[in-house]
Each structure stands twice: as structure tokens, then as C-alpha cells.
C-alpha positions as YAML, in Angstrom:
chain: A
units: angstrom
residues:
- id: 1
  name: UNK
  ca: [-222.66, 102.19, -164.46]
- id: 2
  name: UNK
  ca: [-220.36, 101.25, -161.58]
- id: 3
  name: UNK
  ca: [-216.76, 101.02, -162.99]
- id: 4
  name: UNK
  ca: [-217.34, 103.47, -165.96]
- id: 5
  name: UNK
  ca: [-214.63, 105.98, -166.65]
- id: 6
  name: UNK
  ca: [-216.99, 107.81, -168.25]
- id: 7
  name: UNK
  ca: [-215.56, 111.69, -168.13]
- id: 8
  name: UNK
  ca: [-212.05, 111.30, -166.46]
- id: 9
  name: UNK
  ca: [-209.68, 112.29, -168.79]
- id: 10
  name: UNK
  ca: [-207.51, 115.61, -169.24]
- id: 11
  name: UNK
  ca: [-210.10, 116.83, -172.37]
- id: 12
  name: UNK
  ca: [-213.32, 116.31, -170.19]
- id: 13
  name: UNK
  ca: [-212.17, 118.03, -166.96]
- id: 14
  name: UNK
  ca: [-210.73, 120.71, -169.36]
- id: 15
  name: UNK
  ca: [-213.49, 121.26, -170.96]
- id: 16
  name: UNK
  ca: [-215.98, 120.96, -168.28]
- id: 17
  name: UNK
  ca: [-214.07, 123.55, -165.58]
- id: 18
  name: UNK
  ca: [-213.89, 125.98, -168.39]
- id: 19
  name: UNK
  ca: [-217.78, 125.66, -169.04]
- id: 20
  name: UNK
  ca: [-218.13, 126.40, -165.55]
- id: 21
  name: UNK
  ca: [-216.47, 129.25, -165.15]
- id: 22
  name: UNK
  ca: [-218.19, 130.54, -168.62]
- id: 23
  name: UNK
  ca: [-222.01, 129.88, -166.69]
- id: 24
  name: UNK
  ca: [-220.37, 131.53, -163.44]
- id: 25
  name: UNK
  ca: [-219.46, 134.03, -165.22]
- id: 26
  name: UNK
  ca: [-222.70, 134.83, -167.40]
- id: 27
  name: UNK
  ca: [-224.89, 134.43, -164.34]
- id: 28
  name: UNK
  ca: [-223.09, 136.97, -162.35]
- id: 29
  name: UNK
  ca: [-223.64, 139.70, -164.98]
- id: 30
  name: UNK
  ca: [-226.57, 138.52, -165.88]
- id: 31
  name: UNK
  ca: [-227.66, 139.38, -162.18]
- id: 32
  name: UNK
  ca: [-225.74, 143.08, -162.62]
- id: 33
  name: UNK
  ca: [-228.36, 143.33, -165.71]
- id: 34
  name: UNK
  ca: [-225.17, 143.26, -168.52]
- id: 35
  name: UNK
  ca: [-225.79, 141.84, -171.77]
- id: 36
  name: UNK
  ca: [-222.14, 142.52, -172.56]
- id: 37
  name: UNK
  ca: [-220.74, 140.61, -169.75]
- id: 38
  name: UNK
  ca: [-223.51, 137.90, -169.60]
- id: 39
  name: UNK
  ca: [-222.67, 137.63, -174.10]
- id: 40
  name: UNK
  ca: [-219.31, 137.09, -172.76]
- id: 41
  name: UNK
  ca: [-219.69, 134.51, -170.61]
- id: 42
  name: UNK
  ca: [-221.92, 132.94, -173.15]
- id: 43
  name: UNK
  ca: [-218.43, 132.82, -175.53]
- id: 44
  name: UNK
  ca: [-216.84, 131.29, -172.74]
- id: 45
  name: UNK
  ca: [-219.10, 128.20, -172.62]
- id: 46
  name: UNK
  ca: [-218.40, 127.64, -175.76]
- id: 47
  name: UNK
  ca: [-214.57, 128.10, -176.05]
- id: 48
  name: UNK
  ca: [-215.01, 125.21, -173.05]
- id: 49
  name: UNK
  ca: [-216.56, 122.90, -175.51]
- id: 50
  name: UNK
  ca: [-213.84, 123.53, -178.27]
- id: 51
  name: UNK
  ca: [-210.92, 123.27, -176.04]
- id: 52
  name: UNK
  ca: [-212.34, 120.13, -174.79]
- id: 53
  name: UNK
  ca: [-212.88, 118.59, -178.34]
- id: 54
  name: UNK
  ca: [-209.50, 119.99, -179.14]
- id: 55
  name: UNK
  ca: [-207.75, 118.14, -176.13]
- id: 56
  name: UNK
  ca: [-209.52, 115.23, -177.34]
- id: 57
  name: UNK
  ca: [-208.37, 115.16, -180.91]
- id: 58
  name: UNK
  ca: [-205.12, 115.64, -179.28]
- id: 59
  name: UNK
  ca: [-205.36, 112.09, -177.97]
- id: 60
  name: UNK
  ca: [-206.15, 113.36, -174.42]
- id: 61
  name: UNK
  ca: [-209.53, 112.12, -173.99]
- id: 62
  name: UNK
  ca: [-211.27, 108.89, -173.93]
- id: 63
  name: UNK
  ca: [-209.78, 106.01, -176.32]
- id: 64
  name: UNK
  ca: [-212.41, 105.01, -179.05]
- id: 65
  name: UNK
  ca: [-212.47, 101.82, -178.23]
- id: 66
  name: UNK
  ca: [-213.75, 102.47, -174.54]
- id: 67
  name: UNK
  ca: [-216.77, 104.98, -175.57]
- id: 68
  name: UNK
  ca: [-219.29, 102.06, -176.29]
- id: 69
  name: UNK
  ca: [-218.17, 98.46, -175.57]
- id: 70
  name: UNK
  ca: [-221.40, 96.87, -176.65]
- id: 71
  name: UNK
  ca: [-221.51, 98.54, -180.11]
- id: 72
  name: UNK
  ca: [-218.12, 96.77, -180.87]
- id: 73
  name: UNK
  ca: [-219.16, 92.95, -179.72]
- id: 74
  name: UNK
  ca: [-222.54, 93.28, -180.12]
- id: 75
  name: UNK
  ca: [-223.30, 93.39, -176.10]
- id: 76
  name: UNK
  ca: [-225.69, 95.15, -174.46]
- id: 77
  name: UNK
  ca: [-226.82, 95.25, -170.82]
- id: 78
  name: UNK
  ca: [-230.02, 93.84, -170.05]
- id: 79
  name: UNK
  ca: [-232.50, 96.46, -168.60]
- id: 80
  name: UNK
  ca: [-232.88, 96.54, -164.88]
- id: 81
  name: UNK
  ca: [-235.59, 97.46, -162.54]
- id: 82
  name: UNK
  ca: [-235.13, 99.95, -160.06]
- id: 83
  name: UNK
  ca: [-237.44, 100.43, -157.39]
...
């Protein structure tokens, strides 16, 4: 996939760096045996995910027409072996 921009837009990092912090977060209290805290972090996974479809709706994300070339012209990569 060289030259994909897959992922670098505003909504994605967003989205993503908030998820982080949300697993971060969880796994620390999850380690000082706190559902609370670890339920918390749990939320904030998910706000990451809305903010990021948010930002996207908000024209911050990737453009439609760049999420899947081939399904618009009828393209598709052949397959290639690795090894």
C-alpha cells in the first residue's frame, strides 16, 4: 500500500489518540483492581470513536472519493506473492 493516505487526517489522529488514552487509562485501573476506573476508561474508547466520526462528518477526514479507488473505476490490484 505504498503511497496510501490511509489514516492521516485531523478525524483519524483525533480519534485514534483519544482511544489511546481511553485503553491507557482502563489498563491502569484495571491493574489497581477498579471496575469504576477501568468502566471509565472503557467510555473513553468510545467517546474516541464518536469524536472521530464526528470530525469526519465535519469534513475533516478522508474525502469519499479517496476511501476505495477501485470500487469507483472498477480497478482492482492484482494479488501479489510475498515470500
Amino acid at each position: 500500500m505504498a503511497g496510501s493516505s490511509h489514516g492521516h487526517t485531523p478525524a483519524a489522529w483525533t480519534g485514534v489518540i483519544i482511544a489511546f488514552i481511553g485503553f491507557c487509562v482502563a489498563g491502569a485501573f484495571m491493574v489497581m483492581d477498579q471496575p469504576a476506573g477501568f468502566w471509565a476508561g472503557m467510555v473513553v474508547v468510545l467517546l474516541g470513536g464518536v469524536v472521530g466520526g464526528v470530525m469526519r462528518m465535519m469534513g475533516l477526514g478522508q474525502p469519499k472519493d479517496l476511501h476505495a479507488p477501485h470500487q469507483m473505476t472498477g480497478d482492482r490490484e492484482p494479488a501479489r506473492a510475498e515470500g
